[in-house]
N, C-alpha and C positions, 0 to 999 in steps of 0.2 A: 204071247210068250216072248218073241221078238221083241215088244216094246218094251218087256219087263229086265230081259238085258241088256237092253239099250242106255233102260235108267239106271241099273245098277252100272255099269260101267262107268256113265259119266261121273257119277256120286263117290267111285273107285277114283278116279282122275283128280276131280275136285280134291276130296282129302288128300290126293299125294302129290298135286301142286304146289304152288304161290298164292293160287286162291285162298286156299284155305287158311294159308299164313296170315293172310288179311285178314281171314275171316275173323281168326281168332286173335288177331291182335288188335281189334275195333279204339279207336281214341277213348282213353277214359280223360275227363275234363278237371281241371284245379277246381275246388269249390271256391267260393265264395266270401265264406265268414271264417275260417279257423286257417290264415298266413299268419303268421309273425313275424318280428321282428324279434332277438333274443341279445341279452349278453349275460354267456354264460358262464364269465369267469369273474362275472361281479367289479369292473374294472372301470364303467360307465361305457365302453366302445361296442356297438353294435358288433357281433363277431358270428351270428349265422342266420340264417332264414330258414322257417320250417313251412312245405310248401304241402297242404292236404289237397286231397284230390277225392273223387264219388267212388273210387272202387279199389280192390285191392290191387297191390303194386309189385314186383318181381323186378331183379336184376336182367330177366332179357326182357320186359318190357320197356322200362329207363334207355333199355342199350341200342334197341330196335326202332324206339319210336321217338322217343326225344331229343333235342338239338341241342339247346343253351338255352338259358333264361339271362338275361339283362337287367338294369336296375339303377338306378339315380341314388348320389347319398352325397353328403355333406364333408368333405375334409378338412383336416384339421387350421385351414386357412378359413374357410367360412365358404367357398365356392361349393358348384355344385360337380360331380366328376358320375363317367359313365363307366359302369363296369359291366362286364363279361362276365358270366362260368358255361365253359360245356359241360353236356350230360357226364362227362366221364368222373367228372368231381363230385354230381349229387349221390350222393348215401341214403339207404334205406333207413327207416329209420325205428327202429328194435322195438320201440314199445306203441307203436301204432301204425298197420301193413299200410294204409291209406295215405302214408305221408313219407314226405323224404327232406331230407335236413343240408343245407350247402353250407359249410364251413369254411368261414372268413378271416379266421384266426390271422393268416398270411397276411392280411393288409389291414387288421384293426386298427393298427398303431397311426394308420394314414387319415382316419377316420377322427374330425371331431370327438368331442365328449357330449355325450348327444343320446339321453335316454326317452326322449317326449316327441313324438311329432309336433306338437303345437307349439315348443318350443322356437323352432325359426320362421321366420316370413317368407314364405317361400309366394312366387306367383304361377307356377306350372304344376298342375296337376303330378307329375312324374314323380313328384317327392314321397318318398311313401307307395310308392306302386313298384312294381316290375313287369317284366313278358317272358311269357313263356312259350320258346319258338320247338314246334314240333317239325320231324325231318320230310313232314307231306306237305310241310309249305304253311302250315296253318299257325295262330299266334292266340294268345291267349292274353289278357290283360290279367292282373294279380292285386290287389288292395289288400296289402302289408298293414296288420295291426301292430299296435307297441306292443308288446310283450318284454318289456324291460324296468327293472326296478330302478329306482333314482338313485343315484348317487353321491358324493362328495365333490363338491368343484374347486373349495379353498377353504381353506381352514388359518384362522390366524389368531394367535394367544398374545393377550396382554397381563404376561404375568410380573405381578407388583411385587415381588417378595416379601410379601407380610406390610407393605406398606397401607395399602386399601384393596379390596376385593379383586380378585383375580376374573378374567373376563377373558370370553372364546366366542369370537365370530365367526360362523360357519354359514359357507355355500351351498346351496345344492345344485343339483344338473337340472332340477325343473320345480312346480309347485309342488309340496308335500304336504302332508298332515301326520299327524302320531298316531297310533294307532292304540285301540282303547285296550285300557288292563296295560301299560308301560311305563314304567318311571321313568326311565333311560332310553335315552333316544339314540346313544353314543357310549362307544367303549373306547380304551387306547392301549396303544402298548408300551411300556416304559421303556425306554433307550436304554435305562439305568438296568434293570435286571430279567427284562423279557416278557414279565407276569401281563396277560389282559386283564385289564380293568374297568368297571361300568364308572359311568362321569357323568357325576350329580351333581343339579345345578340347583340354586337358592330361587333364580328366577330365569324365566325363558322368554326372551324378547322375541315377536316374529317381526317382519318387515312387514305392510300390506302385501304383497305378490305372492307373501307363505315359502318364498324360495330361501331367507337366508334369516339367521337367528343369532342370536346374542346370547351366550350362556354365561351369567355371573357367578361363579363357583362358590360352593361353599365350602368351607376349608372342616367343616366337622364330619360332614360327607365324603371328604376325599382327603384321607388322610397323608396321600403320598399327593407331593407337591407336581402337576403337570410340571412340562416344559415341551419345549418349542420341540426338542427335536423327537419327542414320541411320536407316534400315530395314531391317525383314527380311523376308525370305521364305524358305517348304521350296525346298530342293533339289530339282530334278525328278526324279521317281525314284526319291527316297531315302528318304519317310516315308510307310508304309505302314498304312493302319487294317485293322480284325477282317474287314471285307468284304472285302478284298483292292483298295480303291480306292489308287493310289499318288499322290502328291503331280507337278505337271503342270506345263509350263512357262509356262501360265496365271494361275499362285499369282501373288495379288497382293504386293506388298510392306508391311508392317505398320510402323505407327510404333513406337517404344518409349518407355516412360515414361522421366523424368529417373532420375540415381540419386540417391541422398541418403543421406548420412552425419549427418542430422538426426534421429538415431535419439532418440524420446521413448522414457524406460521408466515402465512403469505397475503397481505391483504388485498381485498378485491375491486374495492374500493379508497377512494385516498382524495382530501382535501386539501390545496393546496395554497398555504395560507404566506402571502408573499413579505406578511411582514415578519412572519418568526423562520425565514429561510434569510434575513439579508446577512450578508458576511462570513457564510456557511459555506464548506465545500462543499463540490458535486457529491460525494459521497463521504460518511461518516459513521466508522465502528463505536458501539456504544457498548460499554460494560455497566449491566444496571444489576445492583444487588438482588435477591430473591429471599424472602418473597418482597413482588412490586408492591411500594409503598401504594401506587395511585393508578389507575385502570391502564391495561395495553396500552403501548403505544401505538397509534392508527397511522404513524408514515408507514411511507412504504418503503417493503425490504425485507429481509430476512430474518427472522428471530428466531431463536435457539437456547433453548434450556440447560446451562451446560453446569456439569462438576454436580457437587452434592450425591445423596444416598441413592435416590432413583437413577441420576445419570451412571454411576460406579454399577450398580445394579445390573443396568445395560449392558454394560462393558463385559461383566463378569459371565453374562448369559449369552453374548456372544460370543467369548472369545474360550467360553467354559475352561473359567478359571476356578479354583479350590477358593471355597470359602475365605480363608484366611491368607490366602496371597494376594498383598498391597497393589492396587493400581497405582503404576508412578507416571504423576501427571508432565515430565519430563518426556515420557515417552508417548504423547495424547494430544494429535492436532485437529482441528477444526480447517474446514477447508471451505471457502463462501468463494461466487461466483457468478455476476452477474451479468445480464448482454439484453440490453431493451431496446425495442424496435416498435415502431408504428405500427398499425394496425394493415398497413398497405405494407409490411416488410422494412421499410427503409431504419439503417442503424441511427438510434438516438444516441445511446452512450452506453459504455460495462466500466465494472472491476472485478479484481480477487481480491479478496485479503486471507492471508495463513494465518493460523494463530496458533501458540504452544499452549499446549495443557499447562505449564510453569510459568504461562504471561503474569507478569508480578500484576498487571490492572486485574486480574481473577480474585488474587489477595486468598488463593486455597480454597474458595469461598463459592458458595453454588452462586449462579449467576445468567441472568437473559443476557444474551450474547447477539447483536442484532447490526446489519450493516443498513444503515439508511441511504435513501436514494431521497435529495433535494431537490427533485425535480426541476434540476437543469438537463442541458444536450452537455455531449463534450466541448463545447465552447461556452459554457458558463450563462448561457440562454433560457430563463424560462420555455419550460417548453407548453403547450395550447395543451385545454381543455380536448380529451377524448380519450379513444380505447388503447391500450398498449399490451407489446406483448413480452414476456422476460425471461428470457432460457438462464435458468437458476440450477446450479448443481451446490447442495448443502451436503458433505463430507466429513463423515468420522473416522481418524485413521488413530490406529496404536501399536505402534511400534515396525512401521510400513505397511499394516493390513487396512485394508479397507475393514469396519466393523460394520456402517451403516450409508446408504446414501438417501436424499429425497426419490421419491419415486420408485420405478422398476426400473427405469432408464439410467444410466450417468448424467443426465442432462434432462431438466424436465420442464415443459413451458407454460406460465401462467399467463391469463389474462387479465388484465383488472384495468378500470377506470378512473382517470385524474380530473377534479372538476377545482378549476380557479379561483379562489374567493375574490 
């Protein structure tokens, strides 16, 4: 009788200690196969982690037994950066007790565009993993699946105004495929009156990588004219990455870049033939009628398609001008710039030359507009067979705006080679 309240007493004690606290609050472990990775505003930025575990989950379990979890990700520079959350940020997570959701909203925007792990070249395991540290000391390793649809990374329109077929090259964030039963891969939204609209194309070029596509418009298909400053977004549904994530009704909508018929050409290569340079300045602006009578010219330099219906076209789509208000080529300069240097740095020779949209050598008259470089130094020196390098900035201005430059930079540097006849 003695030993029977001996044991009940302890078993009394037991449950109304810390023992029993233990008891009952045993480690439940993260699984294994169902972490993600999620973005769940459709934006391309990884923005929370869903972390499943083998048993069901409670607010004082989270609060009594968990620490922080840790985590490696990619910033919008390309590095790799360590982040933090304590338990007090993880959230239950409402449609499965087994799991809890950490929200990253707070620091997406720091985050790459980055819906694919296999996307970057990473050499540390850490990439795609986290730890999940509990308050006994103990740590847990995590393997983060993608759980993210792809995305739009750049969108850019070449729209001809009726001149020849309008064309839309588009990026994605990773490899994709279309997904079967879709016409439309791509909707927009018109700047012009708000309506979405699906954007059907004549033909669909892929890249080999499957990441970026070419859409030739068809103008019977899309009866309202794109332009640069609508947006786009996936179709829901319809574009599907290697993980099997599908594009969501989420997708945000992307801007697009302008298009431009401001086409600089830069050649890469260049022969340098010393008897049809004699008597020629180091540099020399050419106005050559259009269309050229007889194949590009291969010096080297800068060439520019300027004046004419496609060039006006440009102007009109950048500067969103009304159909019928005149570009006065008074107010329309060309701006050429050149600065070449050796392959080791060292300065060979530059110019600028400015030119008015009312230069009387235009004659009103569409025209290649091209500054040649005679392959001397600034001392009137042939300069040797080899590699060079040329910070070129080509400039459209109208009426003091900048409309168009070469590049994304103000300044943008080509390589190309001179070889001596």
């Amino acid at each position: 009788m003695r030993r029977t309240l001996l044991t009940i007493s302890f078993l009394v004690s037991l449950f109304a200690g810390a023992a029993f606290g233990d008891f009952i609050q045993s480690p439940i472990p993260p699984g294994t196969q169902q972490n993600f990775l999620r973005d769940t505003d459709g934006d391309g930025h990884m923005d929370q982690l869903e972390i499943r575990f083998l048993g069901n989950l409670t607010k004082e379990y989270v609060s009594a037994m968990l620490d922080s979890l840790t985590f490696e990700w990619v910033d919008s520079s390309g590095a790799f950066n360590h982040y933090g959350v304590p338990a007090e940020k993880f959230q239950l997570n409402a449609s499965n007790k087994r799991s809890l959701v950490i929200d990253l909203k707070g620091v997406q925007k720091g985050f790459r565009l980055l819906t694919a792990l296999s996307a970057v070249e990473y050499s540390s395991s850490v990439y795609g993993t986290a730890l999940l540290y509990q308050k006994d000391g103990s740590v847990y390793p995590i393997v983060l699946k993608d759980a993210m649809a792809p995305a739009i990374l750049g969108a850019h329109l070449k729209n001809m105004r009726g001149k020849s077929k309008d064309s839309l090259t588009v990026l994605f964030s990773e490899r994709v495929q279309v997904a079967l039963g879709c016409a439309s891969i791509l909707e927009y939204k018109s700047a012009k009156d708000g309506k979405v609209r699906k954007l059907k194309s004549e033909d669909l070029r892929w890249n080999p990588w499957m990441n970026s596509a070419v859409l030739v418009l068809d103008k019977k298909s899309n009866p309202e004219t794109l332009s640069y400053r609508d947006s786009l977004r996936l179709v829901n549904g319809c574009v599907e990455d290697t993980s099997g994530n599908v594009s969501s009704q989420v997708a945000k909508f992307f801007p697009m870049t302008g298009y431009s018929p401001f086409d600089v050409f830069v050649p890469s290569m260049v022969v340098d033939g010393a008897a049809d340079k004699e008597g020629l300045p180091i540099f020399q602006l050419n106005f050559a009628p259009l269309p050229l009578a007889s194949k590009q010219d291969t010096a080297w330099g800068i060439y520019m398609d300027v004046l004419g219906d496609e060039f006006e076209n440009a102007l009109r789509e950048a500067l969103a001008f009304d159909e019928k208000k005149p570009v006065e080529l008074s107010k329309l300069k060309i701006h050429f710039d050149i600065r070449i240097y050796t392959n080791l740095g060292s300065y060979v020779v530059g110019t600028r030359a400015d030119i008015k949209g009312d230069d009387a050598r235009f004659a009103g008259k569409p025209t290649q507009l091209s500054l040649r470089w005679n392959y001397m130094d600034n001392r009137g020196r042939r300069v040797a067979t080899g590699v060079y390098l040329a910070n070129v900035t080509a400039m459209v201005e109208y009426d003091g705006k900048a409309v168009y430059r070469n590049g994304s930079e103000s300044v943008r540097t080509y390589v190309f080679g001179v070889t001596r006849r």
